[in-house]
N, C-alpha and C positions, 0 to 999 in steps of 0.2 A: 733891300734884297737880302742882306745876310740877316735883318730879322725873321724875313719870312722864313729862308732856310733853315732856322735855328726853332720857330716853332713847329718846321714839318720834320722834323729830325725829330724831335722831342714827340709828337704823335705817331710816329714810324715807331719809335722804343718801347712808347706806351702801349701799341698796339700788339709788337711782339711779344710783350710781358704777360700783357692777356691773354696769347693764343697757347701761352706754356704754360700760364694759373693753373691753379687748383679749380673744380667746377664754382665753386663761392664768389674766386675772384670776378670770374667769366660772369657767373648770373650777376655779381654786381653791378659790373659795368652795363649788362646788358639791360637790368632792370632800371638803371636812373641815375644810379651813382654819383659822383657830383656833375655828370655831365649832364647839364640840365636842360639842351636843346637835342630835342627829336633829331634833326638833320645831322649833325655833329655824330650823332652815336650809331647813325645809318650807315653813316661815312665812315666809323671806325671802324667798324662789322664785316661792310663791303671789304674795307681794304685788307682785315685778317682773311677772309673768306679767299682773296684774290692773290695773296700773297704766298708763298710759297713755305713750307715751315721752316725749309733749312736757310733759304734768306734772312727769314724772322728770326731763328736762332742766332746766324752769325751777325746780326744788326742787334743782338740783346747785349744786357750787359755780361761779360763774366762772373759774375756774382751768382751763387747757386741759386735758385728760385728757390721761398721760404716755402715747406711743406707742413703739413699738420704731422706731432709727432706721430700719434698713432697710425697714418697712412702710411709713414715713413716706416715704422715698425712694421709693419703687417704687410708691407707691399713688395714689389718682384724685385730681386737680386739686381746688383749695379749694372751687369750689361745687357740689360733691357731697361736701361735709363734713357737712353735715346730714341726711343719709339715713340714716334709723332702723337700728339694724344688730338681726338677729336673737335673740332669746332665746336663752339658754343651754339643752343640752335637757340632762333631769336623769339626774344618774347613778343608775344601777341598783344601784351598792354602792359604797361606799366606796373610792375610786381613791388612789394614792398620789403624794402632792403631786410636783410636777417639780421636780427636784434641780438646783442651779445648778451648772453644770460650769466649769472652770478652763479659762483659756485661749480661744482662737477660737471663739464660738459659731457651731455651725450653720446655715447661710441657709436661709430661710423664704420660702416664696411670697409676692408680697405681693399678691397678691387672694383671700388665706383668709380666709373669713367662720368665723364660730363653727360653723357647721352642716356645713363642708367640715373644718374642724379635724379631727374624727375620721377623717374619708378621708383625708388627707392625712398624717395621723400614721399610718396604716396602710399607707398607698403606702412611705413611707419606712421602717417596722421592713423588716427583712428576712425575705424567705423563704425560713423553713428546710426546710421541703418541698422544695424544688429547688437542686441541688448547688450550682451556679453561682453564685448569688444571695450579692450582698458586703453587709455591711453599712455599707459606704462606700467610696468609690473609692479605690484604691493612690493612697498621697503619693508625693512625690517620692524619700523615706526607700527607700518600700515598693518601689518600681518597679523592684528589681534583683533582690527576690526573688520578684514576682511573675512576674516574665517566666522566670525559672530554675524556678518551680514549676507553670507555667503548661500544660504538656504533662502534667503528674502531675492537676492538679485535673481539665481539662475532664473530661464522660464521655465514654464510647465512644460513637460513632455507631452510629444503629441503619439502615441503610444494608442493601439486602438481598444477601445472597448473599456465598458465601466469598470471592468474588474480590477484589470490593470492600477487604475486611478487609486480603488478604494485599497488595494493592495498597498501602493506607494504612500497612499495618505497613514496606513494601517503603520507601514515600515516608520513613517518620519516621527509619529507619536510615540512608537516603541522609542524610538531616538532619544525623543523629548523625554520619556519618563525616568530613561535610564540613568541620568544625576542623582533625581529625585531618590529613584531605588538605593543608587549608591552611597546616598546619605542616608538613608533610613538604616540601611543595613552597616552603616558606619556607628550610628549614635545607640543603636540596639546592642551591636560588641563592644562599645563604651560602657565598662560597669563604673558604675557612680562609688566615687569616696565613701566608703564606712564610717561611721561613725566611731572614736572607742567609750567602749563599751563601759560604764562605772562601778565598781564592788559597790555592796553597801558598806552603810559606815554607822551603822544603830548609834545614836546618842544616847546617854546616861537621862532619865528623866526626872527622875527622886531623889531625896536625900536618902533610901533606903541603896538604891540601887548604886546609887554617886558614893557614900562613905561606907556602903560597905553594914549599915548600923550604925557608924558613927554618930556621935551627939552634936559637932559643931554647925553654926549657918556656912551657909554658903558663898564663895565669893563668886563673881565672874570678871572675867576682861574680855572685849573685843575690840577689835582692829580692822582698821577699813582704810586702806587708799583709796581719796575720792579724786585724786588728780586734779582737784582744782578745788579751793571749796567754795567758793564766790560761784562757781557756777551748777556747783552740787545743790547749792541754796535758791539759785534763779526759777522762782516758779515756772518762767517761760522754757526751759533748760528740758523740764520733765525728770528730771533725776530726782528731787526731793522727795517725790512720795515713797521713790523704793526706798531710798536712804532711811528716811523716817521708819518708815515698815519695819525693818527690818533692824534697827536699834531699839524700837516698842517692842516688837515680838522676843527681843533675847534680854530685853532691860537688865542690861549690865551694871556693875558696879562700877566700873574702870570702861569711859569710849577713850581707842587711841585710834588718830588721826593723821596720815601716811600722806606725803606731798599735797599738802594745802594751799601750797604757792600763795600766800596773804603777805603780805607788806606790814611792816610793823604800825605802818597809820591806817590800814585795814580791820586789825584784830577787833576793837572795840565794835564797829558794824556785825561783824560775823560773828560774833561773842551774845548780842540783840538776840539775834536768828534763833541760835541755838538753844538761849533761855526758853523761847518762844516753842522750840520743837520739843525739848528733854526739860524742863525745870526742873527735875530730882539730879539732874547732872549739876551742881550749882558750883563746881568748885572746877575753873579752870583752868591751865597756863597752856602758853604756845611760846616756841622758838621758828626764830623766823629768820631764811637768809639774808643779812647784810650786803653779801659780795655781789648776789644779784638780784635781781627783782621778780617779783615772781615767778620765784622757784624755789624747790624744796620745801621743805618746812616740817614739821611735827608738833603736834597736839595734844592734850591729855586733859581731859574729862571725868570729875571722878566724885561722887554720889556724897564719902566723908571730906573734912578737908587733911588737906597734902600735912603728915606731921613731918616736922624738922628734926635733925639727928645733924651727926658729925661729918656727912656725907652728901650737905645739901645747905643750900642759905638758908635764908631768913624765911622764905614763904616754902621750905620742904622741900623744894625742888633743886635736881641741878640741871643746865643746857650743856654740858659739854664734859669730857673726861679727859684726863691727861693724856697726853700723843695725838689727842686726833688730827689728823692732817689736814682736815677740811673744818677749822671750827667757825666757820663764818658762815657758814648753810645752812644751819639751823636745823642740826639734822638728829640729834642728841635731847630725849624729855627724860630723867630717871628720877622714881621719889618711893619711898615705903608706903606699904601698903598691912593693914592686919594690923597696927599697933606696932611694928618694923618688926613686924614675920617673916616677910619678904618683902623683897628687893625689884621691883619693875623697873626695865632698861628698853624705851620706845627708842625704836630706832628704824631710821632711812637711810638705809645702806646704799651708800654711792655707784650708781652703773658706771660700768666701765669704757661706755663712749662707745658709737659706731663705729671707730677706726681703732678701738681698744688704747684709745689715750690716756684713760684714768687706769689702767692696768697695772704699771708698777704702782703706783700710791695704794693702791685697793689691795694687793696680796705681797709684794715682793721687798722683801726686809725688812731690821726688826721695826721700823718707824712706818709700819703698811697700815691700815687702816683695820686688820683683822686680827695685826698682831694685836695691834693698842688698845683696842675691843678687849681682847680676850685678857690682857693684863687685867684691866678694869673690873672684868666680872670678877676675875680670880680674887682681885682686891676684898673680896664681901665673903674672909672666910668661912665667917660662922652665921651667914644670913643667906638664904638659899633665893636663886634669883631667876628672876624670867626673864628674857630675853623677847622682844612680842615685833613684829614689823614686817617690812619689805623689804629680804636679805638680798635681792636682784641676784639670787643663785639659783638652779636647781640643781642638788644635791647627787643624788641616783638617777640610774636609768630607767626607772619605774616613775619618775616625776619630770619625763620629757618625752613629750609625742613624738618626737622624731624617732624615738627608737623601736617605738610598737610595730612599728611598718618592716623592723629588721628579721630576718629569718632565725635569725639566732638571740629571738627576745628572749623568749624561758631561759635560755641561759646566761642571759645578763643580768637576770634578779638573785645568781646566787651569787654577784659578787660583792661579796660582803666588803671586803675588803679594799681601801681606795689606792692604789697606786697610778703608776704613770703606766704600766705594762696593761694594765685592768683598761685604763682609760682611753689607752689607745686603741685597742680589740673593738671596743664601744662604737669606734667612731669610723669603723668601716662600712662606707657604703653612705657615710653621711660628713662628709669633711666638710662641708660650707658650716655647721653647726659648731665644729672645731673653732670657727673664727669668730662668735657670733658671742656680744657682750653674755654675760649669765652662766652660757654654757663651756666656757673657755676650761681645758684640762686646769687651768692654773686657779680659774678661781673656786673651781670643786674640790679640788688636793686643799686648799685653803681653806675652805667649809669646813672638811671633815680637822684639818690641825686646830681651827678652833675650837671646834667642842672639845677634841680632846684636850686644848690647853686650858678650858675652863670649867672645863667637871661639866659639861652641858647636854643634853639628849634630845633629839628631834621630838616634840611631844605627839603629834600626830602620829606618826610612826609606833612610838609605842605602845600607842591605843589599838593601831591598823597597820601592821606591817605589812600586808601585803593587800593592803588594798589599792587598783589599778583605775586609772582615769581619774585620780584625782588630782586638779589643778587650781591653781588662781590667777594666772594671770592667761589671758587670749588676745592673742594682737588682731587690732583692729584695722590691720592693712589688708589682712584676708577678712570677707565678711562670715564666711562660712565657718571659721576656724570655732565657733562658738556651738554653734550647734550641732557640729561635730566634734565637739567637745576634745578639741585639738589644743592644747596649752599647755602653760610650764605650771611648777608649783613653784614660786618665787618667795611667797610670805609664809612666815613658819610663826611657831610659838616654840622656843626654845627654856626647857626647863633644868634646874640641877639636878645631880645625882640624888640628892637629901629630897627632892620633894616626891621621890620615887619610893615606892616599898625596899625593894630591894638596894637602895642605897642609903637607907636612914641610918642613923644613930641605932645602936643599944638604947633602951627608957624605959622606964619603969611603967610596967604595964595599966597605970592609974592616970598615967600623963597622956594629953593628947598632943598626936603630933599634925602640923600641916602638910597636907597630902594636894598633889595635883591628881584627881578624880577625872577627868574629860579634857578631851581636846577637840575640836571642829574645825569644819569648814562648808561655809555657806554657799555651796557651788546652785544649788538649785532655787534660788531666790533670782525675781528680778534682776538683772543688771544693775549697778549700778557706775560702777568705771568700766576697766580695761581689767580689774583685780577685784578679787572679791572677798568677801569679809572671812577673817580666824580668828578663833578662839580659844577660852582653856577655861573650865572650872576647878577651881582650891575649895579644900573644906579641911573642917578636924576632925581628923578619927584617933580612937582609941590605939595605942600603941602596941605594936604585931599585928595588926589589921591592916590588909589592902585592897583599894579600889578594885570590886568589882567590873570587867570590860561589860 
């Protein structure tokens, strides 16, 4: 007996806990819940139905009955907390329990009673009778492709008469085409990048025109960075024919050889080649870097062989000069030339690093690579010398595309003068350039103190001083930068003041002097690297005579 009493006490509880649920509790029990016998749950139903609520309250426990917060939130003030809430009405067949879903639960009205439950679970399924009808609103996920699917879902309008139709079809292609238009009329206000535009540059073609009348032959030098030369040579590469071309067409007396990155157990291969391409070039040396593997390097190629002097070993040449900071890169070919008329100084002047790492070694103090440079040339008082290579500088703002696009170009060509006040004005409107190896203030102020500290003169320049769009080197990160003829001028031919007219000697008018007569540069030839080929031609002329431009 006091079992039985103790499981109808415990069903009295359960009962009254139900008739005060939430509508969920209610449909649970009433749907199946774990009471798995029909009769049992008939018999619970009846007894809430029969019972009275305020019995059933005072038979519950005191413990608050647990609410949904948001019902809780959203529902009537504490004293209409006591208002009887409706019987559960009985299901007609066995429903299946509500599944708890993961994640964000869906908000609920909060004035559903049990008896609105069913309406309101019906409001919200969706209807699939009618096209339209979501079963929940586009998120913010969905809202890119509702809006893109949004002209495919709606239906047609039932709207009378053809007109209508072809009107709407009319409107929805106007729709459709209006991207369209708006990119057309996008890339039409697009004006396409300029090209700049190149001065000419007449080369000297005669010895009438080159000496002026002068009596002596002619010498030449050219310079090529081929950036690699193992692959300059690679028939499959495609480089070699322009390469070739283009040292037959100027048959020089002096080829010099600008980053050939060869390994010193390379050269003898590459050495084959070249016999093979130039045999009048029969006399060669290369320095090659040590510290690393292929890279750097310089070359020199030359028609006589190399004579020896005071200034060079035993085979004419020397690879390296006092200070150099870098003498393991092979960066250094110097030997006479002319019976030691002049002085030729190959050279591959060190970049100063994407993060301008080689900076101070390359310009700053007297142990910098420009000072040590410039000692060295100064060293050759009385032999007047070239300087020939890839200075990884550009000089002026007339030898850096970045600054033709400036509003205040023509006024940057009359800065004669290189200071840090000059060089800043320069760099307005283009600061990333400021940072940017070659064009650093530091290493241009350092350009110009070299020449001055070794009697030295841009030789292009003073064939063509104001000639514009002239470059050698084009980065190959842009492809366009080429045919827009976008680049620096990096490679020079630097000459002494003595090989100028207006810097020679007093001589007696019977004596010939050597004269630097031309200076070039091969911009409109084939490619062949990232840099393209300069030059300079020397002759003798007669004494107070000078080179005709």
């Amino acid at each position: 007996k006091s079992r039985f009493d103790a499981t109808i006490r415990r069903v009295v509880l359960l009962t009254a806990a139900v008739a005060v649920a939430p509508p969920r509790a209610s449909g649970f029990l009433a749907g199946g819940g774990p009471f798995r016998c029909g009769a049992v749950r008939a018999r619970l139903v009846g007894t809430a139905e029969a019972t009275p609520p305020s019995s059933l309250r005072a038979m519950a426990p005191k413990k608050k009955p647990r609410v949904a917060s948001k019902q809780a939130a959203a529902g009537p003030p504490d004293d209409t907390a006591d208002a009887p809430s409706a019987p559960a009405p009985e299901a007609e067949g066995p429903a299946k329990p509500p599944t708890r879903r993961r994640g964000r639960a869906k908000p609920e009205a909060a004035t559903t009673s049990d008896e609105e439950a069913p309406k309101a679970a019906e409001d919200a399924a969706p209807n699939v009778d009618e096209p339209n009808a979501e079963a929940k609103p586009p998120t913010r996920r969905r809202r890119k492709a509702t809006k893109a699917t949004k002209a495919e879902e709606e239906p047609p309008e039932t709207a009378a008469g053809d007109a209508t139709k072809e009107g709407s079809a009319s409107e929805q292609a106007a729709e459709d085409a209006a991207p369209a238009k708006k990119k057309a009329k996008k890339a039409a206000t697009k004006t396409a990048p300029e090209a700049i535009a190149r001065s000419p540059t007449p080369r000297a073609t005669s010895a009438a025109t080159l000496g002026g009348g002068g009596g002596g032959p002619l010498f030449k030098i050219l310079s090529v960075n081929v950036a690699g030369l193992r692959a300059t040579l690679d028939p499959t590469k495609g480089k070699v024919d322009a390469f070739a071309a283009a040292v037959r067409a100027e048959d020089p007396d002096v080829l010099l050889l600008n980053e050939h990155k060869l390994n010193p157990g390379d050269v003898e291969a590459a050495e084959e080649k070249l016999a093979e391409l130039f045999p009048s070039l029969s006399h060669r040396v290369f320095a090659c870097s040590t510290a690393k593997k292929g890279y750097s390097g310089v070359a020199a190629l030359c028609k006589a062989p190399f004579s020896s002097s005071e200034n060079t070993d035993e085979n004419g040449v020397s690879l390296d000069f006092p200070g150099n900071p870098f003498p393991q890169e092979g960066r250094v070919v110097s030997f006479d030339v002319l019976s030691g008329r002049c002085r030729v100084v190959a050279v591959y002047v060190p970049n100063s690093g994407q993060s301008l790492e080689r900076l101070p070694a390359r310009v700053q103090g007297d142990d910098a690579w420009d000072r040590a440079l410039g000692r060295y040339v100064d060293s050759f008082a009385t032999t007047p010398c070239l300087v020939v290579g890839d200075l990884n500088v550009a000089h002026k703002a007339i030898d850096i595309h970045n600054m033709y696009a400036r509003p205040t170009f023509e006024e940057l060509l009359t800065d004669d003068e290189m200071d840090a006040e000059v060089l800043d004005r320069q760099y307005v409107g283009i600061k990333a350039a400021k940072s940017q190896a070659g064009l650093t203030p530091q290493e241009r102020l350092s350009f110009s103190r070299l020449l001055a500290d070794a009697g030295l003169r841009d030789a292009f320049r003073e064939f063509h001083p104001n000639a514009r769009g002239v470059f050698t080197y084009y980065s190959q990160r842009v492809v366009q930068n080429r045919p827009l003829n976008r680049g620096l001028r990096l490679d020079y031919v630097l000459a002494s003041d003595s090989l100028f007219a207006a810097g020679a000697r007093r001589a007696d008018a019977s004596q010939q002097q050597l004269r630097l007569l031309d200076a070039f540069v091969l911009d409109k030839d084939p490619p062949i690297a990232d840099h393209v080929p300069v030059g300079c031609v020397l002759g003798l002329v007669s004494a107070g005579e000078s080179p005709s431009d």
